[in-house]
N, CA, C and O atoms as CSV, one atom per row, in Angstrom:
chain,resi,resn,atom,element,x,y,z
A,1,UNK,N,N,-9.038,7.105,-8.314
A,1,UNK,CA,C,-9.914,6.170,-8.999
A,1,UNK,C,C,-9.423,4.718,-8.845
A,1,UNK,O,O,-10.350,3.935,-8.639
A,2,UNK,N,N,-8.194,4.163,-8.893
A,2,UNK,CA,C,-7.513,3.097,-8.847
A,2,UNK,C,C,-8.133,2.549,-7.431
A,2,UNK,O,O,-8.946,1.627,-7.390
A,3,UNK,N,N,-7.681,3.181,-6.373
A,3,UNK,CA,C,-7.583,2.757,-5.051
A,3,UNK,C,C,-9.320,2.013,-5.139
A,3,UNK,O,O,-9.633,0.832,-4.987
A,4,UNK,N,N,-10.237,3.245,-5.448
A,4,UNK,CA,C,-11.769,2.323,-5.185
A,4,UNK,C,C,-12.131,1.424,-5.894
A,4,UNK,O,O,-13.309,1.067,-5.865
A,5,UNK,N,N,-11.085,0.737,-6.831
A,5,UNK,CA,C,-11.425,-0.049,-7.931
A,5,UNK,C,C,-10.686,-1.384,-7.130
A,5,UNK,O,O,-11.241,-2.474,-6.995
A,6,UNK,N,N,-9.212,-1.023,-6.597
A,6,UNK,CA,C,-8.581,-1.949,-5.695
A,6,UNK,C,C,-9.524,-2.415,-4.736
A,6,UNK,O,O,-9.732,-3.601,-4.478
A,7,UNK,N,N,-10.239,-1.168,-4.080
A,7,UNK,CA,C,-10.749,-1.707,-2.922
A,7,UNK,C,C,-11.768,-2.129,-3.213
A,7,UNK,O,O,-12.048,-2.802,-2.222
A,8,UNK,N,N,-12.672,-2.239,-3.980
A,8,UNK,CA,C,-14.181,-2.975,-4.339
A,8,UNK,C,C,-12.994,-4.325,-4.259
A,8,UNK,O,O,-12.796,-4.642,-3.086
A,9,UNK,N,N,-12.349,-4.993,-5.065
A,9,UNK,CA,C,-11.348,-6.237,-4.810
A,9,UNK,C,C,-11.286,-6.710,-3.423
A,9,UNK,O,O,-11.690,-7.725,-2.855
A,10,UNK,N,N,-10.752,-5.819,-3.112
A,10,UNK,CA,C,-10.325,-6.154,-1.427
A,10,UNK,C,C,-11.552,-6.516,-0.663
A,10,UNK,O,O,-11.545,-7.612,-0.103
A,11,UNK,N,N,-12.644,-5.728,-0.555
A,11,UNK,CA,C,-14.005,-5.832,0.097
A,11,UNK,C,C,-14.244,-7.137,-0.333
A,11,UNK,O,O,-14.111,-7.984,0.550
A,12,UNK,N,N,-14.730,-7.755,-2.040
A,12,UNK,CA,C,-14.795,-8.433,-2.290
A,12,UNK,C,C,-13.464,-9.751,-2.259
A,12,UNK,O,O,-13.503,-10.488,-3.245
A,13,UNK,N,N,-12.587,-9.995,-1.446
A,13,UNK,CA,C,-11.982,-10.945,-1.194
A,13,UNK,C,C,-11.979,-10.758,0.878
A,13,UNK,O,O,-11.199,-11.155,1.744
A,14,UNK,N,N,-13.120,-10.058,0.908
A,14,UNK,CA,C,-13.238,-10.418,2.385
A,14,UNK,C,C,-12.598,-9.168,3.679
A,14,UNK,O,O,-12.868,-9.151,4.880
A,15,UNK,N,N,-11.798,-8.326,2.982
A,15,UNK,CA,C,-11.045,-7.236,3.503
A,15,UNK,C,C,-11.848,-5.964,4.149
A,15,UNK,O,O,-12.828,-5.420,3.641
A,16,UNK,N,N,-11.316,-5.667,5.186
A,16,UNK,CA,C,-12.365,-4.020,5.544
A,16,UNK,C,C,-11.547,-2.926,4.510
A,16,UNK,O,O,-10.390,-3.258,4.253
A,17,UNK,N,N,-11.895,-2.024,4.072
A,17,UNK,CA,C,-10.987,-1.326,3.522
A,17,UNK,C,C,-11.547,0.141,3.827
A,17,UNK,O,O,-12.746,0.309,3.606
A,18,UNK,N,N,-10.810,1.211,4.308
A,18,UNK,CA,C,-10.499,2.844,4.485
A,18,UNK,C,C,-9.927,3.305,3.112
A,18,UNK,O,O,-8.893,2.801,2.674
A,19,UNK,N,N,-10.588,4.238,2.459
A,19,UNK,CA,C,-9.566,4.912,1.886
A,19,UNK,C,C,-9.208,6.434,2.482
A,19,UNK,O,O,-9.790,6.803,3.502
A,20,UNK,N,N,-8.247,7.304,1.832
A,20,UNK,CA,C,-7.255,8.204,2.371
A,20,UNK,C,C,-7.576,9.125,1.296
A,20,UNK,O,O,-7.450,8.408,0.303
A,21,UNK,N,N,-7.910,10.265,0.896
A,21,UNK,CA,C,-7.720,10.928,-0.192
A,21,UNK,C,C,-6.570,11.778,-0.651
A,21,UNK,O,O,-6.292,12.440,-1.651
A,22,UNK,N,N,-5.970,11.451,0.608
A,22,UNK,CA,C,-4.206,12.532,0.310
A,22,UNK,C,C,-3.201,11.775,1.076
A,22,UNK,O,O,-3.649,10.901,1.819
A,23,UNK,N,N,-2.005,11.937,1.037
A,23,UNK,CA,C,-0.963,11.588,2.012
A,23,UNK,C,C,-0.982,11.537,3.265
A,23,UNK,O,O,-0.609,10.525,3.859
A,24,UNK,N,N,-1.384,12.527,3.835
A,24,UNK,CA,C,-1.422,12.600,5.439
A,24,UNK,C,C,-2.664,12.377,5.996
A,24,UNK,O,O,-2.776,12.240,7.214
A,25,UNK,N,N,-3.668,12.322,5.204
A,25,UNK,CA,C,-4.467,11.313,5.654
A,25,UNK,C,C,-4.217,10.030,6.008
A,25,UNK,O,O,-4.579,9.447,7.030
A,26,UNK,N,N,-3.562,9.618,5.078
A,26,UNK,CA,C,-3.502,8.099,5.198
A,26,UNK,C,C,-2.582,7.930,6.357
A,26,UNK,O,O,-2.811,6.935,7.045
A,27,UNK,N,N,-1.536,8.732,6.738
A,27,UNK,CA,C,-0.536,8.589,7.493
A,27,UNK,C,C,-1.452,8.573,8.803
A,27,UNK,O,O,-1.453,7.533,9.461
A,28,UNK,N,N,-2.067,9.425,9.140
A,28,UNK,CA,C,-2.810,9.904,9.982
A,28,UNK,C,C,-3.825,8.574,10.147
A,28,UNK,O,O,-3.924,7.992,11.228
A,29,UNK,N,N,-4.414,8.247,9.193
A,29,UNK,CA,C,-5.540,6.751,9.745
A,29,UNK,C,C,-4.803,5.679,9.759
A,29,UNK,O,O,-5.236,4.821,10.528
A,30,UNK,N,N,-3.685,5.356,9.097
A,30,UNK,CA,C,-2.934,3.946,9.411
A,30,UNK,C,C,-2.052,4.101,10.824
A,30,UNK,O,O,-1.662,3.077,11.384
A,31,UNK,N,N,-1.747,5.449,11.392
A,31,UNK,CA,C,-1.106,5.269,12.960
A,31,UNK,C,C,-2.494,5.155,13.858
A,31,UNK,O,O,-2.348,4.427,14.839
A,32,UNK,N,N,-3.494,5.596,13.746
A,32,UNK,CA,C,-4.086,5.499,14.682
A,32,UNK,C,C,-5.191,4.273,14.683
A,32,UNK,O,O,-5.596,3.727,15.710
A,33,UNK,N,N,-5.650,3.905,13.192
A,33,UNK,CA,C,-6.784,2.653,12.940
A,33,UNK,C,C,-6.018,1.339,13.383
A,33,UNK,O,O,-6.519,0.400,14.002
A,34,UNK,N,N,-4.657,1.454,12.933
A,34,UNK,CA,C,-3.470,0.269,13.299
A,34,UNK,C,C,-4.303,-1.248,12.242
A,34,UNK,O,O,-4.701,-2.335,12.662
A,35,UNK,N,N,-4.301,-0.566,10.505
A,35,UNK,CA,C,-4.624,-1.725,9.759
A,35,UNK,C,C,-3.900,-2.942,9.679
A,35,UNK,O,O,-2.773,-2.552,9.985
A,36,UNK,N,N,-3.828,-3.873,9.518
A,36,UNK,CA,C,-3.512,-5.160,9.089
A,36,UNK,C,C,-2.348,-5.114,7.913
A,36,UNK,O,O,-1.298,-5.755,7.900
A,37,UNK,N,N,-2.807,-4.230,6.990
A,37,UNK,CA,C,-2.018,-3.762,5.921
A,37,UNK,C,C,-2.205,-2.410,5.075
A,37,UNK,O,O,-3.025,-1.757,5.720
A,38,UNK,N,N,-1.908,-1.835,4.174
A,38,UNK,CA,C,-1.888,-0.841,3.798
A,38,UNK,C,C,-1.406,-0.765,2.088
A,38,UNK,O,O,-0.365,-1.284,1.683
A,39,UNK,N,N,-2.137,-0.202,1.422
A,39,UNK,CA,C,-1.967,0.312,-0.054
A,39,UNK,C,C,-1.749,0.786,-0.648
A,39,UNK,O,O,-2.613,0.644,-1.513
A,40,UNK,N,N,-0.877,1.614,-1.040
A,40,UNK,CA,C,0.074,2.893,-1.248
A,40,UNK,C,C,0.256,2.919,-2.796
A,40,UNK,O,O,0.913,2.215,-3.563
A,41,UNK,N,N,-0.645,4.091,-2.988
A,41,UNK,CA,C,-0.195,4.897,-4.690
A,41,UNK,C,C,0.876,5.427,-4.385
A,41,UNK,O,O,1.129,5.364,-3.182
A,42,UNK,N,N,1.959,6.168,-5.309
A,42,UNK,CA,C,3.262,6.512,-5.235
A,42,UNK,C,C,2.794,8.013,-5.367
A,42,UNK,O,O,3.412,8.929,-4.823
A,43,UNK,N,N,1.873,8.167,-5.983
A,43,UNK,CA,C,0.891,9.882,-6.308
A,43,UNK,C,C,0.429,10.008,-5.450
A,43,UNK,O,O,0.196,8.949,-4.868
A,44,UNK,N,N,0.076,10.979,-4.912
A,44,UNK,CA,C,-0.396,11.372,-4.172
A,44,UNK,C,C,-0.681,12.864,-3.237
A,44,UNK,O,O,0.220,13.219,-2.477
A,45,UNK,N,N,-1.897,13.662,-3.325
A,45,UNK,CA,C,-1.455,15.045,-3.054
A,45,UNK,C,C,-1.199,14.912,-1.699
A,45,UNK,O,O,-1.379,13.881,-1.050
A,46,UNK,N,N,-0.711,16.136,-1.213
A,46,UNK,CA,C,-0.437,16.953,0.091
A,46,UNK,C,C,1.372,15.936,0.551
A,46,UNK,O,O,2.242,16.374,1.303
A,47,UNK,N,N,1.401,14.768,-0.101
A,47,UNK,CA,C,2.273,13.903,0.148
A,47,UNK,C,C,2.902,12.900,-0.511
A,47,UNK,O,O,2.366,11.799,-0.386
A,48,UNK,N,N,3.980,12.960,-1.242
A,48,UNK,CA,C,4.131,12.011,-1.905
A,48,UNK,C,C,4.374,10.370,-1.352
A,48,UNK,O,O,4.761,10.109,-0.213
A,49,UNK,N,N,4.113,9.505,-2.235
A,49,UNK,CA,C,4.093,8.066,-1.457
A,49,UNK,C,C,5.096,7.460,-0.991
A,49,UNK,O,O,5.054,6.414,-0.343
A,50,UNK,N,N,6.055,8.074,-1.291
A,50,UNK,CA,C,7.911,7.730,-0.686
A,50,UNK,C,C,7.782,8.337,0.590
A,50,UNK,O,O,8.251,7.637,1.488
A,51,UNK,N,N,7.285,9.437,0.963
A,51,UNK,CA,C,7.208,10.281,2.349
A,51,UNK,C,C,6.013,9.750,2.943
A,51,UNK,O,O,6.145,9.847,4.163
A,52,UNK,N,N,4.880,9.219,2.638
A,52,UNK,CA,C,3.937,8.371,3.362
A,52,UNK,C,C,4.759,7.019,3.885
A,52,UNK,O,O,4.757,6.679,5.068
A,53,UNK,N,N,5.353,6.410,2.996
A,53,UNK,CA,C,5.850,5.100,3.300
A,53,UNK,C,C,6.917,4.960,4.642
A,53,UNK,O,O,6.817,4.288,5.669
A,54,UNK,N,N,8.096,6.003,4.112
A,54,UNK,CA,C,8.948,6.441,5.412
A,54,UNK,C,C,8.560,6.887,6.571
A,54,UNK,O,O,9.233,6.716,7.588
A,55,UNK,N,N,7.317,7.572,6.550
A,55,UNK,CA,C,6.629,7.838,8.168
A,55,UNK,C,C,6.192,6.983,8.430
A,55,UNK,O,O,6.514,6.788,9.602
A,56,UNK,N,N,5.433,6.026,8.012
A,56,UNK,CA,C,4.668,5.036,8.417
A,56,UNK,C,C,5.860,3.958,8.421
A,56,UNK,O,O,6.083,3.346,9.465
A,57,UNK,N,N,6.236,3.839,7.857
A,57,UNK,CA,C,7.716,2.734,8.207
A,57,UNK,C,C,8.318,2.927,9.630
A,57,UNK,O,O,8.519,2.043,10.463
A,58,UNK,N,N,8.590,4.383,9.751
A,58,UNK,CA,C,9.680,4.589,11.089
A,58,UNK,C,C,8.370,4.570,12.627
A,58,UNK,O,O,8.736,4.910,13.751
A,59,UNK,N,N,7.478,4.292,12.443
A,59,UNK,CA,C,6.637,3.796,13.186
A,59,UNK,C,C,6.130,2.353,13.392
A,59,UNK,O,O,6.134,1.817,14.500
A,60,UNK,N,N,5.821,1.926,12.593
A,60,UNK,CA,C,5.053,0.384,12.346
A,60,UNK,C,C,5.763,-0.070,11.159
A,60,UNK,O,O,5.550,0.126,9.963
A,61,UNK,N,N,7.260,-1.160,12.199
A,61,UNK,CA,C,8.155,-1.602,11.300
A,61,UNK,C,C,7.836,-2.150,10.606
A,61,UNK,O,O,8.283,-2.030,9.466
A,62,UNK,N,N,6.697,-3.230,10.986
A,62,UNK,CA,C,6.463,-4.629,10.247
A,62,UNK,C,C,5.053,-4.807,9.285
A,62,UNK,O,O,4.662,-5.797,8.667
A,63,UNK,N,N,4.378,-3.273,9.430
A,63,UNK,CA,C,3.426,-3.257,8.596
A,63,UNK,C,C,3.806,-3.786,7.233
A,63,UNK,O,O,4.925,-3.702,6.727
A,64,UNK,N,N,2.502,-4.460,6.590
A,64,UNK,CA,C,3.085,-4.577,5.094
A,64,UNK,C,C,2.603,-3.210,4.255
A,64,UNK,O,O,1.685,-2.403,4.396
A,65,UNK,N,N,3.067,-3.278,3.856
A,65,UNK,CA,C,2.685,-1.853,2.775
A,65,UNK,C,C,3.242,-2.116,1.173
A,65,UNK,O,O,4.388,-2.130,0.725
A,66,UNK,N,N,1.683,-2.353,0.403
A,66,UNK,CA,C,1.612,-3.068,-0.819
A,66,UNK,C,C,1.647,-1.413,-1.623
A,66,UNK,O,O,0.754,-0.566,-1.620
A,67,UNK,N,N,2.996,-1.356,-2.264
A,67,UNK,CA,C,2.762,0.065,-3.292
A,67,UNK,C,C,2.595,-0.357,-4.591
A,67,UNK,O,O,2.916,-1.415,-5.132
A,68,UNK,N,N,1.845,0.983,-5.163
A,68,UNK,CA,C,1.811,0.588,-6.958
A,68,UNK,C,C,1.954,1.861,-7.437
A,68,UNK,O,O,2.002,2.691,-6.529
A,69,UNK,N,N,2.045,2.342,-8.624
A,69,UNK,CA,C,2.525,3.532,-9.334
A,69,UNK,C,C,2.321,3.224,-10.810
A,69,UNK,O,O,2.250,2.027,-11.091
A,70,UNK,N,N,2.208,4.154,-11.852
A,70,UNK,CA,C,2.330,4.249,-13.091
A,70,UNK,C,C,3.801,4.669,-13.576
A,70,UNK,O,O,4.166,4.643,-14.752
A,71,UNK,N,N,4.625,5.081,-12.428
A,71,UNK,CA,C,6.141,5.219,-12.696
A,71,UNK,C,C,6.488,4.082,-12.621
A,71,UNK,O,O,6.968,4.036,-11.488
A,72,UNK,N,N,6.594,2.985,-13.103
A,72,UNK,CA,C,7.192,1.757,-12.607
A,72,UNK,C,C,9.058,1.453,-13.253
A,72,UNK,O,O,9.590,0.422,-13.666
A,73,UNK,N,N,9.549,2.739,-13.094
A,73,UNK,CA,C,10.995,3.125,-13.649
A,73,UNK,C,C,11.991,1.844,-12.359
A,73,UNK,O,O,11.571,1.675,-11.214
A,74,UNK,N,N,12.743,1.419,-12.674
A,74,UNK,CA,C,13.587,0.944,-11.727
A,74,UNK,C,C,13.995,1.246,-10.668
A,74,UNK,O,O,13.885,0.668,-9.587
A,75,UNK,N,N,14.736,2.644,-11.078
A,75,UNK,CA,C,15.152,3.529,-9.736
A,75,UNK,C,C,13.785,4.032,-8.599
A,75,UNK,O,O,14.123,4.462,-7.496
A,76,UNK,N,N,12.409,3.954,-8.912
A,76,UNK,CA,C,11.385,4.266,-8.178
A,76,UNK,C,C,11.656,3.026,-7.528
A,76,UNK,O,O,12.060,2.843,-6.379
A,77,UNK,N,N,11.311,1.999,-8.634
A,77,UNK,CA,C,10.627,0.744,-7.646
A,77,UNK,C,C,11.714,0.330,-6.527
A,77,UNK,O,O,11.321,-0.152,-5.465
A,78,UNK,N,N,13.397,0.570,-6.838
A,78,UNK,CA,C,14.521,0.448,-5.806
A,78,UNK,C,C,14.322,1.055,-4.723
A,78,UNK,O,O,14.572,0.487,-3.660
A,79,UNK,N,N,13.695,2.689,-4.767
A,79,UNK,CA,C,13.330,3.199,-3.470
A,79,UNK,C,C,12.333,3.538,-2.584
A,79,UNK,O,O,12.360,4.247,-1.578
A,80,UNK,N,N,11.301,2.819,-3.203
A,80,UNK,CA,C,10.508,2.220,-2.575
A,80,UNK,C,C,10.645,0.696,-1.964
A,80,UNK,O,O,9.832,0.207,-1.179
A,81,UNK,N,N,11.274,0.342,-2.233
A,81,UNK,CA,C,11.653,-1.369,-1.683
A,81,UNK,C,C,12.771,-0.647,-0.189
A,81,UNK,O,O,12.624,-0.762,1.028
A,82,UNK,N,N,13.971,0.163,-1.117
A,82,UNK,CA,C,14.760,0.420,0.297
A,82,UNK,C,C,13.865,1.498,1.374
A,82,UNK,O,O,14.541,1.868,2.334
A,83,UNK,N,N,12.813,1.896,1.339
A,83,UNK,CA,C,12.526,2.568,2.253
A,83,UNK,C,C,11.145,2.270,2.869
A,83,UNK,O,O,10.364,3.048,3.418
A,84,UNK,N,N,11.002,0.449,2.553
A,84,UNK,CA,C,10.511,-0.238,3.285
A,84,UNK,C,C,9.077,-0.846,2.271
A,84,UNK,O,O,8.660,-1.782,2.952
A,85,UNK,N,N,8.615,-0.795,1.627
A,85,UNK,CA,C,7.818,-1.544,1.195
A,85,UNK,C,C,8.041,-3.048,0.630
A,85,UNK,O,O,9.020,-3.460,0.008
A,86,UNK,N,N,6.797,-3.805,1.034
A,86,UNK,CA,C,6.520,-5.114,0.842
A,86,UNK,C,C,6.836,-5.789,-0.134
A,86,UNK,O,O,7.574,-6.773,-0.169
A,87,UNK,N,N,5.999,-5.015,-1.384
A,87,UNK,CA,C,5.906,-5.214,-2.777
A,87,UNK,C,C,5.805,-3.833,-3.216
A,87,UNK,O,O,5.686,-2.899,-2.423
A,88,UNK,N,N,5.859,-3.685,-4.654
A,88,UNK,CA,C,5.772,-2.520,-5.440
A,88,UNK,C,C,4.980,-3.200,-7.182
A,88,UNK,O,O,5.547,-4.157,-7.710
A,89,UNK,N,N,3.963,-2.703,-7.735
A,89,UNK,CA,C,3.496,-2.937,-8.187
A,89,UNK,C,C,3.168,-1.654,-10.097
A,89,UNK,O,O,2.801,-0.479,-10.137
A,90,UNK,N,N,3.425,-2.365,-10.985
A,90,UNK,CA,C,2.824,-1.383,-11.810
A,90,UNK,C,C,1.524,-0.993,-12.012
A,90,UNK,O,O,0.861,-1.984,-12.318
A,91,UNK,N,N,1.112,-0.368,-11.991
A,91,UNK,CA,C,-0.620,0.433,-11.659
A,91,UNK,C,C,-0.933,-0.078,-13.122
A,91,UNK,O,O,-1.923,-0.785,-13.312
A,92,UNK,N,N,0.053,0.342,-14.329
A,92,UNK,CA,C,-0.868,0.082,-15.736
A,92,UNK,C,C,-1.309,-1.413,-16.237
A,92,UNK,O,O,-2.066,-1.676,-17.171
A,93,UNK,N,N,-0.556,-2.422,-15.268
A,93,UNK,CA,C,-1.054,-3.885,-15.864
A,93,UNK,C,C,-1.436,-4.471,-14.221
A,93,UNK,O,O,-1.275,-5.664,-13.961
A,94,UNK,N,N,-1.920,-3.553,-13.239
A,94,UNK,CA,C,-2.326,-4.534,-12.121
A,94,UNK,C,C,-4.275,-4.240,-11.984
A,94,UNK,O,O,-4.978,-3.254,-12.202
A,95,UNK,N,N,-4.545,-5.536,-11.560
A,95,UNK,CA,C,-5.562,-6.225,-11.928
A,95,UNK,C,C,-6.107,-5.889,-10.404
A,95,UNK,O,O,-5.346,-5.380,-9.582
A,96,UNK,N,N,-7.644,-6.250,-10.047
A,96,UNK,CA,C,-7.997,-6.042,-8.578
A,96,UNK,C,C,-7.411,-7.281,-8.056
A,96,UNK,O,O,-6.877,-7.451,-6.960
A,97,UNK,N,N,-7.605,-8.181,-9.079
A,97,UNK,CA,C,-7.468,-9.881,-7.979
A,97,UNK,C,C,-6.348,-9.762,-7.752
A,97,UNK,O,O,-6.164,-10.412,-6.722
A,98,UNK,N,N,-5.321,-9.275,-8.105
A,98,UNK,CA,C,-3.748,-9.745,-8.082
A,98,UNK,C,C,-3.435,-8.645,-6.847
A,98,UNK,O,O,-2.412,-9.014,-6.271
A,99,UNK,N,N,-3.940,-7.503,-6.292
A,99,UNK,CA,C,-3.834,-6.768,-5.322
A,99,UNK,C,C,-4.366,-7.595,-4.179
A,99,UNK,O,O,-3.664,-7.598,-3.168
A,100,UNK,N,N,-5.782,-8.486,-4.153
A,100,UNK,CA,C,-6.050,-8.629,-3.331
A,100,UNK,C,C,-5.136,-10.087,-2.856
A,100,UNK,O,O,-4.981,-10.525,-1.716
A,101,UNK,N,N,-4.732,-10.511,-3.867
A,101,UNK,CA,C,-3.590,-11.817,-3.981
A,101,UNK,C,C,-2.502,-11.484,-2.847
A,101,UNK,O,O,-2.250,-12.203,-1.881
A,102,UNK,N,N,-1.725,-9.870,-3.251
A,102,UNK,CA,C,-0.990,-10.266,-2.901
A,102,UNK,C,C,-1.268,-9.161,-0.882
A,102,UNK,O,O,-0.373,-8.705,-0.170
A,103,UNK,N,N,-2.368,-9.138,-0.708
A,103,UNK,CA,C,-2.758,-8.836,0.536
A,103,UNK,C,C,-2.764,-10.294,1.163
A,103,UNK,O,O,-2.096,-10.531,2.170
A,104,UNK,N,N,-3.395,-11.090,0.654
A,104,UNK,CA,C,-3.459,-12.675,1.004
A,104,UNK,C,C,-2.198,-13.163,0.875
A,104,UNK,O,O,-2.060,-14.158,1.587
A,105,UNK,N,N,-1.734,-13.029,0.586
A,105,UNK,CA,C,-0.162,-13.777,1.034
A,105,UNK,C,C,0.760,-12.822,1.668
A,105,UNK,O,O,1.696,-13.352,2.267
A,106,UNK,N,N,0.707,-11.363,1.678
A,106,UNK,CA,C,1.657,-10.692,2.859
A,106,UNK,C,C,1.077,-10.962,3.999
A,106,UNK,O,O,1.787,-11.157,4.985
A,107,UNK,N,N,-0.361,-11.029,4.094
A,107,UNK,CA,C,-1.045,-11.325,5.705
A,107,UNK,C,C,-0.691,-12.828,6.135
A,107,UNK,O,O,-0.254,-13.160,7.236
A,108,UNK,N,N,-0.953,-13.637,5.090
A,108,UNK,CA,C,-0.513,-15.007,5.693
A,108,UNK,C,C,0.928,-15.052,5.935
A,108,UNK,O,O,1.431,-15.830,6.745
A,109,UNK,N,N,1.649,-14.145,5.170
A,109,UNK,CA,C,3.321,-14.553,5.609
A,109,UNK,C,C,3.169,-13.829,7.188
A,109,UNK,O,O,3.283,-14.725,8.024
A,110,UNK,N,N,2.990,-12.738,7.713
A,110,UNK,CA,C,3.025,-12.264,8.602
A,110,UNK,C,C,2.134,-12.707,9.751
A,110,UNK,O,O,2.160,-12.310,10.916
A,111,UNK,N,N,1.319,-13.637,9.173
A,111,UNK,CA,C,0.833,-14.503,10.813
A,111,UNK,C,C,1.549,-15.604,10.634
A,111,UNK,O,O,1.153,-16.436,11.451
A,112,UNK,N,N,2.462,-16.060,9.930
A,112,UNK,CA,C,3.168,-17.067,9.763
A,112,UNK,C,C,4.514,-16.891,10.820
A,112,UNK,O,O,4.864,-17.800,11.573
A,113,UNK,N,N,5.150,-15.668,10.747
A,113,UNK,CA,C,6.169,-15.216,11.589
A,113,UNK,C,C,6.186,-14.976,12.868
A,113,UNK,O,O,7.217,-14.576,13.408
């Protein structure tokens, strides 16, 4: 439910947006669609979002990959940062604009580089 609420945001700040309904979906359309960026719940069936992130990491170093979760415990958000994500986000106080915010500034940092 989150993700189509994110992504009406995203659409509406100009973005194409795919969604994934499980883990290896998503793994599966972000190696082969080759998005711009990527959105990562930490839930997720068939795959959890630490094992989405690490496959898609050890492939497409420099993707950004914006995660969020309702676990927003420390030790999550630490290993998700060390195993490659952009940002990490709490799901219970994040807003659509502030997702699509911070798509707009990982994309501009990365055509910046």
């Amino acid at each position: 439910m989150a993700a189509k609420v994110y992504g009406h945001y995203l659409r509406k700040a100009g973005y194409g947006v795919l969604l994934a309904a499980d883990g290896p979906t998503g793994v599966q359309k972000t190696l082969q669609l080759r998005p711009d960026g990527v959105l990562l719940d930490v839930m997720l069936p068939g795959m959890n979002g630490s094992e989405v992130l690490k496959e898609i990491r050890a492939k497409k170093p420099n993707l950004p990959i914006v995660v969020y979760t309702n676990g927003f415990v420390p030790l999550l958000v630490e290993e998700m940062l060390a195993a490659g994500a952009t940002n990490v986000f709490n799901k219970s106080n994040l807003t659509g604009q502030e997702v699509a915010h911070a798509f707009e500034k990982v994309l501009r940092h990365k055509e910046a580089a």
